[in-house]
Structure formats: structure tokens, C-alpha cells
N, C-alpha and C positions, 0 to 999 in steps of 0.2 A: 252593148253594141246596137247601133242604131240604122238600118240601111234602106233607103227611102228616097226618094227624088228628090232636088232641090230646081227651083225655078231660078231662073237667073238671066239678065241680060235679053231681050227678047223669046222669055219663055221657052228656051232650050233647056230641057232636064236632061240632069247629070245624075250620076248614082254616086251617092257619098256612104262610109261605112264611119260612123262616127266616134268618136271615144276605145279607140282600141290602145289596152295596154301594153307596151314594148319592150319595156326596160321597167326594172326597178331600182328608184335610188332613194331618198329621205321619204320621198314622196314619188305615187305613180305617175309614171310618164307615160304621154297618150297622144295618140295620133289621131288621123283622119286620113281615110284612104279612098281616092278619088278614083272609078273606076272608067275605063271611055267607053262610046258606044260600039266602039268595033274594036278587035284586035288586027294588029297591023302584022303580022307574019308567022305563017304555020300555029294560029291561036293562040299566040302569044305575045304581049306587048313588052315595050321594052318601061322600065320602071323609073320614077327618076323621087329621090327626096326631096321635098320641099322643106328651106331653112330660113325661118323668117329673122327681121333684125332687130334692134331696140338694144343695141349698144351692151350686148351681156347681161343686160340687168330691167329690161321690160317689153314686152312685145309676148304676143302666140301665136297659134298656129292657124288662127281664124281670123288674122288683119288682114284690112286689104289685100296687099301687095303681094302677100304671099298664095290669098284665094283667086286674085285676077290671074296669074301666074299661074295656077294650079288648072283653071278653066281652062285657061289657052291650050295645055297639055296634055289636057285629057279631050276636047277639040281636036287635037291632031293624033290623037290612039295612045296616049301615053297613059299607063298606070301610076298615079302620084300619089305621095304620102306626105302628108303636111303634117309637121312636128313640131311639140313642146320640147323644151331642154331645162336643163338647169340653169335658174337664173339667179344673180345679186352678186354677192360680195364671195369668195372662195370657190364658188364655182367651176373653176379652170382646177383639173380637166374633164370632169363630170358631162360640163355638157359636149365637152369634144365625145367621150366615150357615150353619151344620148345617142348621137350622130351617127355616131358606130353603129352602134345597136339596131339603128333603124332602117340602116343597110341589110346588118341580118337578116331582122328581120326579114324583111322584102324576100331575100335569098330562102331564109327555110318558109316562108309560105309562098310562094312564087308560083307553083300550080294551083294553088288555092282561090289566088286573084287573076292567074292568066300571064302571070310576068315570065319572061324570057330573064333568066337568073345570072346570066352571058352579059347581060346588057340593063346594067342599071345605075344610073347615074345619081348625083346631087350637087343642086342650086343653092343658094340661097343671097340675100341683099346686108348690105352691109354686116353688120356683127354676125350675120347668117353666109353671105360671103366668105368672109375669115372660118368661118366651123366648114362649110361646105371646100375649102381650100385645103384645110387638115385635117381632113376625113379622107382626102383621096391622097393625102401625100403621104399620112401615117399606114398605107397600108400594108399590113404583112409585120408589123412590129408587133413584138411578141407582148400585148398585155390580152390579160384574160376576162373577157367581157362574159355577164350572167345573162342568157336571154332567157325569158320566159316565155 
């Protein structure tokens, strides 16, 4: 784990927590966890997962769309977590249960990074859209997720 400023955008540093593992499935699953400069209520911010796209089968958690999106976030006091999943061919539902996972995540370290555990959401763009749509609709069905 790596935590260390990144320069970005006119030289605003963010605190980024790098390569943290989540979930274990074939292979580890690894995050990035974007910290902001202030917490926005009672020292706690609200958390949101970041789900990048690439149609199921290519994309990470360090493409653009999903870092400009994560900047903006942690800019307005949001705790983000920008995530790999399971990609290619059988997949489904691995990376739905990724998704999950990283929810949890967020929930049992949530004093760790300042996240209000009440208030945590998840984005994501196209094929990360769809996973971020079925992460919040599947919740409360009874499958059993391994966090580490």
C-alpha cells in the first residue's frame, strides 16, 4: 500500500492509498482509495465506489473517466474507492460480487478512512454503470461474500 500525494489538474494534491486488496477471487482484487482534504460532517465523509467501464471485458480502475470522476469527488469531501473487477469471458457474477465486496469493504474500515458507513454510495460508466445498478439493487440477497 502506497499513500502519498498525486499532483493533478493545476497542482491540487489529493491523497491516494494505492493497491489495497479487497476481495479475493482467481486473482487479487485491488483498489485505490481517494481520500479528500476535508471531511464534510461530524469527521466523517460520505464514501462513494468508483466502477469504471470497458464493456465487461477491459478497462481499470486508473482510466481516465473513472480518475476525473474520482478527483471531482474527493474535491467536494467525498471518500472514493476506484476499483478493479473481474474481467473477460464468465465473469458474471464475480464481478457483480467485486462490487459488493467493495462496498464492504468501505463499511468495515470506515473509521479507518473517516467514511460515515450510513452513507456510501456507487457510480460507475457504462459496463461499470450496469455493476454499479446491481450492486444497489441486489442488496440484502442472501449470497455470502469472503472479505478479507
Amino acid at each position: 500500500m502506497l499513500l502519498g500525494p498525486v499532483s493533478q489538474k493545476g497542482g491540487v494534491k489529493r491523497n491516494i492509498i494505492q493497491n489495497v486488496q479487497y476481495a479475493s477471487a482467481d486473482n487479487p482484487v485491488l483498489l485505490d482509495i481517494g481520500l479528500p482534504n476535508f471531511h464534510r460532517r461530524n469527521g466523517r465523509s460520505p464514501g462513494v465506489v468508483v466502477i469504471h467501464g470497458g464493456g465487461w471485458i477491459a478497462g481499470n480502475r486508473r482510466d481516465s473517466v473513472p480518475v476525473e470522476v474520482s478527483f471531482a469527488l474527493m474535491d467536494a469531501g467525498y471518500v472514493v474507492a476506484n476499483i478493479d473487477y473481474k474481467l473477460g469471458d464468465n465473469s458474471w457474477p464475480q464481478n457483480l460480487f467485486d462490487c459488493k465486496n467493495a462496498v464492504r469493504y468501505f463499511r468495515l474500515h470506515a473509521q479507518e478512512f473517516g467514511i460515515d458507513p450510513d452513507r456510501i454510495g456507487v457510480v460507475g460508466a457504462s459496463a461499470g454503470g450496469h455493476l454499479a445498478m446491481m450492486t444497489a439493487l441486489t442488496t440484502g440477497i442472501g449470497v455470502t461474500f469472503r472479505i478479507i
